[in-house]
C-alpha positions as CSV (number, residue, x, y, z in Angstrom):
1,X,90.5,63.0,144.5
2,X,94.3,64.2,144.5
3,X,97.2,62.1,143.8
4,X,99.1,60.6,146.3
5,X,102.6,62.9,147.6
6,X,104.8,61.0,145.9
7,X,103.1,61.2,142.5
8,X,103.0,64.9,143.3
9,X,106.6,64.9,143.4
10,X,107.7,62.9,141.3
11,X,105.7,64.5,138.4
12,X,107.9,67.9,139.8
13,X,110.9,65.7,139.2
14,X,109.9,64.8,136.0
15,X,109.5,68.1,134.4
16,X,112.8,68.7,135.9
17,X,114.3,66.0,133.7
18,X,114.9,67.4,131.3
19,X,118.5,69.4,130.3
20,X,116.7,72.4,128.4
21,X,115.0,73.2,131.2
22,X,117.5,73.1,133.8
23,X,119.7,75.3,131.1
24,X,116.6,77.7,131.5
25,X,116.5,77.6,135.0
26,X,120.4,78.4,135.3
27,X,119.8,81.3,132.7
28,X,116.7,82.8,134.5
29,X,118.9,82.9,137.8
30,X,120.8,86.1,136.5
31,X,117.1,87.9,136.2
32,X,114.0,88.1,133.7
33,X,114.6,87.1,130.4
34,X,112.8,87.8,127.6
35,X,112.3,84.7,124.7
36,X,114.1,86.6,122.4
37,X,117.3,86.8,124.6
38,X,116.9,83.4,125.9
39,X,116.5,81.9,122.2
40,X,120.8,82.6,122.0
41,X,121.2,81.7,125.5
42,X,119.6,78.4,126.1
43,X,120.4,77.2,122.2
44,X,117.3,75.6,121.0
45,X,115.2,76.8,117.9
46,X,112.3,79.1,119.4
47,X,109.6,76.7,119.0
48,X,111.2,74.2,121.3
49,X,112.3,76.7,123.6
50,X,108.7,78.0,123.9
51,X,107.6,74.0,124.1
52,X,109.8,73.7,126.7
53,X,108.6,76.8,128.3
54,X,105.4,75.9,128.1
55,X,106.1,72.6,130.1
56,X,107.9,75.0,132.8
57,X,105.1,77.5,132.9
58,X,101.8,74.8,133.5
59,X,104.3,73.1,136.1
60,X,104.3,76.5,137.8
61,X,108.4,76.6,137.6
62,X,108.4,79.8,135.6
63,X,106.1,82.8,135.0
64,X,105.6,85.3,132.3
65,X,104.2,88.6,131.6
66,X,103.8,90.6,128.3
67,X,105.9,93.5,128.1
68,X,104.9,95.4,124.6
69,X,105.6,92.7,122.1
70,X,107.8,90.6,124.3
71,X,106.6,87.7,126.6
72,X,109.5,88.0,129.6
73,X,110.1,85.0,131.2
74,X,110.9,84.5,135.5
75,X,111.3,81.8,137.6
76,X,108.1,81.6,140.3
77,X,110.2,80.5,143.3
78,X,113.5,80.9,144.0
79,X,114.0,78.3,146.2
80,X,114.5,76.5,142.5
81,X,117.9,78.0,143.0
82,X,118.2,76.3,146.2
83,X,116.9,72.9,144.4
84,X,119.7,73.2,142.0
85,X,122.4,74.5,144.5
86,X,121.7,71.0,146.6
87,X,122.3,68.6,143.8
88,X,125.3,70.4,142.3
89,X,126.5,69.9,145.6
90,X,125.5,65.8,146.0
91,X,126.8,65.5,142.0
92,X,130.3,67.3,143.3
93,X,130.5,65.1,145.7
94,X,129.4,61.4,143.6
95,X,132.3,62.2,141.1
96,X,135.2,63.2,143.4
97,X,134.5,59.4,145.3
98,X,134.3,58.2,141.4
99,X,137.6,60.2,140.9
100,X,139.1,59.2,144.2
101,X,138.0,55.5,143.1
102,X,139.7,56.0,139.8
103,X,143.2,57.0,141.4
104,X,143.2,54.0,143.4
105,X,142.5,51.8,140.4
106,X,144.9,53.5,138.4
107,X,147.4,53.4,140.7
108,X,146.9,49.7,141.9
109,X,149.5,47.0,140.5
110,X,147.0,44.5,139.1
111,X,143.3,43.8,139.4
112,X,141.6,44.2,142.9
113,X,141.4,40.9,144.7
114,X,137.9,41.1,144.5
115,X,137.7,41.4,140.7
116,X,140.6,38.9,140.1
117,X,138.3,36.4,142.1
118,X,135.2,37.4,140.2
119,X,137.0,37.2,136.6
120,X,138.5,33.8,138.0
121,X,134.7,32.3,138.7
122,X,133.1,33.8,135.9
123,X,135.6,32.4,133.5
124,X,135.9,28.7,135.1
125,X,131.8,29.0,135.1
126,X,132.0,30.1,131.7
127,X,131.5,26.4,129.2
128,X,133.5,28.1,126.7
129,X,136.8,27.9,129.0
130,X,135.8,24.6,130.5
131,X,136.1,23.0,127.2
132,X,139.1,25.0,126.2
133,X,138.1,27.1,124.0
């Protein structure tokens, strides 16, 4: 029996998780890479990096292929590219509303109404400042 679509995905997800192996996937976008270049370039010992690598490779993100002595190193679709493209795009866009939020609060006189009420309830809720303390 396979697993359910959403398993499916979000096992893709998962192995996506993880910040080595995005840095991997930004790396291989300029081209092949062999481990040796990618050891300096992604910053990890080589064991990890070929750990990681391994992860990539049985999730059929990346490929390699023996060349001589080397093991080079692609990526196996590069509609990964795309992947990464679409949520640098939705991150871009969650910080300049956090950014744009930030201004506001910044350049606000006091708390927001909102808060002031909330810190007012929590506080008079709060058996610490009903006894005075």
């Amino acid at each position: 029996m396979t697993a359910p679509i959403n398993e499916v995905k979000a096992e893709f997800f998962r192995v996506l998780g993880h910040p080595s192996r995005i840095r991997i996937l930004e790396v291989l976008r300029e081209g092949e890479r062999a481990v040796s270049e990618l050891v300096p370039a992604i910053g990890l010992e080589a064991s990890h990096l070929s750990q990681q690598l391994g992860v990539m490779r049985r999730a059929h993100l990346v490929q390699s292929r023996k060349e001589g002595s080397s093991v080079i190193y692609s990526v196996s679709d590069p509609m990964l590219f795309e992947l990464l493209e679409v949520a640098k795009r939705i991150l871009t866009a969650s910080l300049s509303e956090t950014r744009e939020l930030l201004a506001e609060l910044e350049a606000s006189d006091g708390p927001a109404p909102a808060m002031a009420g909330a810190v007012g309830r929590s506080r008079a809720r709060d058996p610490a400042v009903s006894a005075g303390r």
